[in-house]
DSSP file (Angstrom, degrees, kcal/mol; ACC not computed):
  #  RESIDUE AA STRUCTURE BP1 BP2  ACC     N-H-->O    O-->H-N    N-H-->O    O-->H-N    TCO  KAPPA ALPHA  PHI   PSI    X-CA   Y-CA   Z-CA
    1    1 A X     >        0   0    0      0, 0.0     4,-1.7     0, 0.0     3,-0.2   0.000 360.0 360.0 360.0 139.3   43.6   47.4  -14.6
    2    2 A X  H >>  +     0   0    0      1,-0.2     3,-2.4     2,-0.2     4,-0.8   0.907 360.0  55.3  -4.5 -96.3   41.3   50.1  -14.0
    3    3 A X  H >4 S+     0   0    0      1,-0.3     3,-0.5     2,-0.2    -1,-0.2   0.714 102.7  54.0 -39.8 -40.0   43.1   52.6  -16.0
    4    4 A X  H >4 S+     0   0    0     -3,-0.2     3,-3.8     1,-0.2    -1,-0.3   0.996 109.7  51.4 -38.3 -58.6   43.2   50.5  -19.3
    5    5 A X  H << S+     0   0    0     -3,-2.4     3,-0.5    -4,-1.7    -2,-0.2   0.686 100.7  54.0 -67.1 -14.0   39.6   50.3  -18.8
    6    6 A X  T << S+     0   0    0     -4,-0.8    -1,-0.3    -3,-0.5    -2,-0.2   0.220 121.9  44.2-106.5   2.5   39.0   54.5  -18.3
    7    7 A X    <   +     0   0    0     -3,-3.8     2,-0.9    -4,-0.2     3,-0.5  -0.101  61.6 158.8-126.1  55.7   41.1   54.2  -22.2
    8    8 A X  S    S+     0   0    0     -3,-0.5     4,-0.1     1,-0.3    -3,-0.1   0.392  80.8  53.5 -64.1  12.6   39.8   51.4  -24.6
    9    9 A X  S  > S+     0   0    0     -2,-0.9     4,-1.0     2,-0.1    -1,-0.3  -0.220  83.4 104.1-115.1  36.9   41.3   53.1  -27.8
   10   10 A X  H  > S+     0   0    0     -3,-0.5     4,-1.7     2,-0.3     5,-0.3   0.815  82.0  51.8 -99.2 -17.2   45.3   53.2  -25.8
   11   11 A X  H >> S+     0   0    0      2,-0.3     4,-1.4    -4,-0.3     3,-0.7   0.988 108.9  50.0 -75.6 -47.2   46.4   50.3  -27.8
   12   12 A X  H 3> S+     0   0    0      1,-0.3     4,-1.1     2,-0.2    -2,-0.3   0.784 110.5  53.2 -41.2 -42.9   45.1   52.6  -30.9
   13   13 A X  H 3< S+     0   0    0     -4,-1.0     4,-0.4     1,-0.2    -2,-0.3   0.314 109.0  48.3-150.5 -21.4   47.2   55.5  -29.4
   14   14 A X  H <X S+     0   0    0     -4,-1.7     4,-2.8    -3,-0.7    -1,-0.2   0.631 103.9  53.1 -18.8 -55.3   50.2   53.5  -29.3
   15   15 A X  H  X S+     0   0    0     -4,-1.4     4,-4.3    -5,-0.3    -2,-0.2   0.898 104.6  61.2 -64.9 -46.1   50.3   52.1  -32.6
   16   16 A X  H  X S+     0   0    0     -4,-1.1     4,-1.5     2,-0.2    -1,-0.3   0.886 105.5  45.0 -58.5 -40.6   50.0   55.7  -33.7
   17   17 A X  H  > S+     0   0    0     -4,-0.4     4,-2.7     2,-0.2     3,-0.2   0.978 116.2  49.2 -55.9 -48.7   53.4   56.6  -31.9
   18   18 A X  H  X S+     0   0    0     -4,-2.8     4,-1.6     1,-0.2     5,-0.3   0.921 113.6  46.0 -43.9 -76.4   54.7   53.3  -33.5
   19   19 A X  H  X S+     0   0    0     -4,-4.3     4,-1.3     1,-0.2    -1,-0.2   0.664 119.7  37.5 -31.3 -44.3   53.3   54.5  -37.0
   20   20 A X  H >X S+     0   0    0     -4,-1.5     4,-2.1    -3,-0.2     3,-0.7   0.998 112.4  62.7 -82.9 -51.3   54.7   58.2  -36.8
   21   21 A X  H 3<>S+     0   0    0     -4,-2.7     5,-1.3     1,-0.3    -1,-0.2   0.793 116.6  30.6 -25.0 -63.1   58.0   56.6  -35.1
   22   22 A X  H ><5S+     0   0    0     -4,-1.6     3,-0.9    -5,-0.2    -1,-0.3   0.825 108.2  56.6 -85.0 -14.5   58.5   54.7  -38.3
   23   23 A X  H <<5S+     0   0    0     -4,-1.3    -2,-0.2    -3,-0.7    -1,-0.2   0.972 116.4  53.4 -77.4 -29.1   57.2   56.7  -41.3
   24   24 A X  T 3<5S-     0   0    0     -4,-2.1    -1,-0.3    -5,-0.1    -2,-0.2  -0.063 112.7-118.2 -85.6  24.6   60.2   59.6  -39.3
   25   25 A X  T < 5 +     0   0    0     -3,-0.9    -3,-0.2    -5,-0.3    -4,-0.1   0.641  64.5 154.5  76.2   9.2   62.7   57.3  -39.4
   26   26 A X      < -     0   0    0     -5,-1.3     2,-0.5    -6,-0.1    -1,-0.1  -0.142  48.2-116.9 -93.4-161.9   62.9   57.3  -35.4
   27   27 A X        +     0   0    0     -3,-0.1     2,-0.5     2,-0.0    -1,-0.1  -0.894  30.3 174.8 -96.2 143.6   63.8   55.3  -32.5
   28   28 A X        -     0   0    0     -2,-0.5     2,-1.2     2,-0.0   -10,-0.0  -0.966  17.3-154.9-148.7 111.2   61.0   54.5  -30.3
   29   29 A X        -     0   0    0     -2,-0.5     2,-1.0     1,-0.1    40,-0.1  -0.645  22.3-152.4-103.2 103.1   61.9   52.3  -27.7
   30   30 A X        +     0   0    0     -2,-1.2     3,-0.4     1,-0.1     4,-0.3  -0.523  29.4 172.5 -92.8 121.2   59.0   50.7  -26.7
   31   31 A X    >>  +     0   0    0     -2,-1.0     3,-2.7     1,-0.2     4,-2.4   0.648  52.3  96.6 -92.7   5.5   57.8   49.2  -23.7
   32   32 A X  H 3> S+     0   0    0      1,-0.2     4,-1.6     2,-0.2     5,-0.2   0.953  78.1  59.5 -60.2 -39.1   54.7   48.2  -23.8
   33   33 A X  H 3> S+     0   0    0     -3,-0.4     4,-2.9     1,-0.2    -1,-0.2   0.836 108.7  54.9 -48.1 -17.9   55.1   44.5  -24.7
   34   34 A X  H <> S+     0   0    0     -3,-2.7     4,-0.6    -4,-0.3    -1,-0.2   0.958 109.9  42.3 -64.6 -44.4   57.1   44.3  -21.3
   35   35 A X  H >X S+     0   0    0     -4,-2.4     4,-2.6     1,-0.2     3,-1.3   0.922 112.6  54.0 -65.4 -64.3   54.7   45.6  -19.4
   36   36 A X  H 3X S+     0   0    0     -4,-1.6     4,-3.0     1,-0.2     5,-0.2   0.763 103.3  58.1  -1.8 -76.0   52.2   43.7  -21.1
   37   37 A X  H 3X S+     0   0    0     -4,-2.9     4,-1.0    -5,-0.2    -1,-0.2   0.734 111.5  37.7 -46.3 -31.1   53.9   40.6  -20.4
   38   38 A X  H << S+     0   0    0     -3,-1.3     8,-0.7    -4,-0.6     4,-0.3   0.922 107.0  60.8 -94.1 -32.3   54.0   40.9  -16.8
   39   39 A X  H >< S+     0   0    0     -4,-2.6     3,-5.9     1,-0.2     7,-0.3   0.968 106.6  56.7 -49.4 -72.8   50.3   42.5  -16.3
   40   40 A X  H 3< S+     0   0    0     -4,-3.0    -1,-0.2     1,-0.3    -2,-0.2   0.871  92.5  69.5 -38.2 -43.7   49.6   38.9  -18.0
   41   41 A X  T 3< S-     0   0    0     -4,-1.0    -1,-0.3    -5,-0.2     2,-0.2   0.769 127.2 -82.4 -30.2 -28.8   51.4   37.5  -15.1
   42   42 A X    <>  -     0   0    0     -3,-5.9     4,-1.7    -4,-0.3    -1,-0.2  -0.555  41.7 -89.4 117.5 151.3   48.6   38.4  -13.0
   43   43 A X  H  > S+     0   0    0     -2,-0.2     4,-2.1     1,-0.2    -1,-0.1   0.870 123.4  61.2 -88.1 -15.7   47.8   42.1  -11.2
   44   44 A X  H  4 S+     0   0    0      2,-0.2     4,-0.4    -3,-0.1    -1,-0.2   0.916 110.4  40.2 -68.6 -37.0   49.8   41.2   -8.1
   45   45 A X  H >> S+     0   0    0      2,-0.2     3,-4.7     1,-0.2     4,-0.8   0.982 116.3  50.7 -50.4 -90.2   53.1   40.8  -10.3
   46   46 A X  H >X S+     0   0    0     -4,-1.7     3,-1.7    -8,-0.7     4,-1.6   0.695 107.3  48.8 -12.2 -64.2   52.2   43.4  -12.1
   47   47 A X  H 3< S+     0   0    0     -4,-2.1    -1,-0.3     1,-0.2    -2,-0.2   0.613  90.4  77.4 -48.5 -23.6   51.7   45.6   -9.2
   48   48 A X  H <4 S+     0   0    0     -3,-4.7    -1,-0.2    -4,-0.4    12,-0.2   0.520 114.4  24.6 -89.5 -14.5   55.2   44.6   -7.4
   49   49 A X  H << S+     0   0    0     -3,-1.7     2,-1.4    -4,-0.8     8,-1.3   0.638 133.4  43.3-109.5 -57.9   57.1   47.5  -10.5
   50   50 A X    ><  +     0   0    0     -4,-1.6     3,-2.2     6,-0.2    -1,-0.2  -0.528  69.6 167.8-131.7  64.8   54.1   49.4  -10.9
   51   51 A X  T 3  S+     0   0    0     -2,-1.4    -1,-0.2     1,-0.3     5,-0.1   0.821  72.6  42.9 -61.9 -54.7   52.5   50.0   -7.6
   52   52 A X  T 3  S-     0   0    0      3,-0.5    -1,-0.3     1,-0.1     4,-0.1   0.522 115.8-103.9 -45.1  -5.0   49.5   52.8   -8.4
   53   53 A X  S <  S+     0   0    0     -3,-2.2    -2,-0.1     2,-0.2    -1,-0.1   0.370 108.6  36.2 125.8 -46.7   48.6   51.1  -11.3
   54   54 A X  S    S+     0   0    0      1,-0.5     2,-0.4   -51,-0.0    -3,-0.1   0.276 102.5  70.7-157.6   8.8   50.1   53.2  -14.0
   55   55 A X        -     0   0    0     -5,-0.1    -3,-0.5    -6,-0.0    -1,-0.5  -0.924  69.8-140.9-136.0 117.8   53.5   54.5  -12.6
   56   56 A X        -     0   0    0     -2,-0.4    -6,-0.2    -6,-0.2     2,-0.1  -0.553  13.6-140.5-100.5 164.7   56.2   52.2  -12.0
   57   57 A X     >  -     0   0    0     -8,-1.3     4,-0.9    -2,-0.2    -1,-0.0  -0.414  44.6 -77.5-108.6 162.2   58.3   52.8   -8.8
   58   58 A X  H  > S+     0   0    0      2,-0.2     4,-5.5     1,-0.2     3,-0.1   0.683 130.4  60.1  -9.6 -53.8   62.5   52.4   -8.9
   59   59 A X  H >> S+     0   0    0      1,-0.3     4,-0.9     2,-0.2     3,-0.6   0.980 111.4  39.2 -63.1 -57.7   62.3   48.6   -8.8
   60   60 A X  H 3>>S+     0   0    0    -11,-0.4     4,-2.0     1,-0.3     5,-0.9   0.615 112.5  55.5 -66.9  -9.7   60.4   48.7  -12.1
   61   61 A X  I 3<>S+     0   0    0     -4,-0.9     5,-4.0     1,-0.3     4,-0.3   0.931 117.0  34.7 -87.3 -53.6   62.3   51.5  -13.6
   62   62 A X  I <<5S+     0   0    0     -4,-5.5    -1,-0.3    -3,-0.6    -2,-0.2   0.371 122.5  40.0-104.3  39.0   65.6   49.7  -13.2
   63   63 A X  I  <5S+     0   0    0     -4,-0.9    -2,-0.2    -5,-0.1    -1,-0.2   0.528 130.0  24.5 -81.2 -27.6   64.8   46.4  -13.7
   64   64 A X  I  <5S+     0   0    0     -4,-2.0     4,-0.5    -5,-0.2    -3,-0.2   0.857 130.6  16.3 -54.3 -81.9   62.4   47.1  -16.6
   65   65 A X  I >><S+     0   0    0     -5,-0.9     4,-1.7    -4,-0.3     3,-1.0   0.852 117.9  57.4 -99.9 -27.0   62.7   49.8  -18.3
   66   66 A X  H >><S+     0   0    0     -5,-4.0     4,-1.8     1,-0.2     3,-0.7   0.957 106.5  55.5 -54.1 -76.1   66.3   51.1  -17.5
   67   67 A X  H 3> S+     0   0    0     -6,-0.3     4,-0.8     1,-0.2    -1,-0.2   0.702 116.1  39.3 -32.0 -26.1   67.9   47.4  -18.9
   68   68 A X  H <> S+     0   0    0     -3,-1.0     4,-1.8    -4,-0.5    -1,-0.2   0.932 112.0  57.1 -86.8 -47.3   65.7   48.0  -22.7
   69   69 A X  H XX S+     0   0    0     -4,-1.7     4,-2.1    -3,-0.7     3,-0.8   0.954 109.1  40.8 -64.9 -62.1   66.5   51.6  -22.8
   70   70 A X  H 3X S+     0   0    0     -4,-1.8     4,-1.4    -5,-0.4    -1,-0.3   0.945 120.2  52.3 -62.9 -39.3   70.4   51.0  -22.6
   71   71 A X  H 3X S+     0   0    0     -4,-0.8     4,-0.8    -5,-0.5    -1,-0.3   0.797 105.5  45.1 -65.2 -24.6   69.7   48.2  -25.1
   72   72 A X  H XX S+     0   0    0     -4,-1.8     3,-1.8    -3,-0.8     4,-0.5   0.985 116.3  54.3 -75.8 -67.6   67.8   49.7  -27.8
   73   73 A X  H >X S+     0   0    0     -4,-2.1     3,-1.7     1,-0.3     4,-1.4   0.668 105.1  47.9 -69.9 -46.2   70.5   52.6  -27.5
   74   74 A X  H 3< S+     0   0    0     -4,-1.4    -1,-0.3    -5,-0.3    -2,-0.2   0.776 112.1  52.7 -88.0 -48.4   73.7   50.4  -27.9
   75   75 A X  H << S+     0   0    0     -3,-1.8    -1,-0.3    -4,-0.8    -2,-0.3   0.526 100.5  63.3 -74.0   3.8   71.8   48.9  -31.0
   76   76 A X  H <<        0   0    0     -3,-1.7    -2,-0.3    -4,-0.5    -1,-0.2   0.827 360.0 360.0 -95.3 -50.7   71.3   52.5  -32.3
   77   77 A X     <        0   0    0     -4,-1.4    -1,-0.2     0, 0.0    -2,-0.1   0.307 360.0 360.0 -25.4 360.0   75.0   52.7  -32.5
């Protein structure tokens, strides 16, 4: 995608949330591997949650990321 390419360090800049995420003892529910996984799918997949590119629209929100969120949270318990 475009926008990856206008950030080649984002995967650095992730890792760093990850990093801080664990050395503070928080939860960081992360989605990039999801996302990941379907951008590997192909950009038309991709494109069907995340229509601009870089913002994903309802479907992807609850079919993506709503369904981890409530799972990471439930495992927080």
């Amino acid at each position: 995608m475009e926008h990856a390419a206008d950030r080649p360090e984002l995967n650095s800049y992730y890792d760093l949330y990850r990093q801080v995420a664990k050395k503070r003892k928080l939860l960081l529910i992360d989605h990039y591997p999801h996302w990941k996984a379907i951008l590997d799918k192909g950009k038309e997949e991709y494109l069907k949650y995340v229509p601009d590119g870089l913002h994903p629209d309802p479907e992807g929100a609850s079919k993506i990321i709503a369904p981890y969120v409530v799972e990471k949270l439930i495992e927080g318990k």
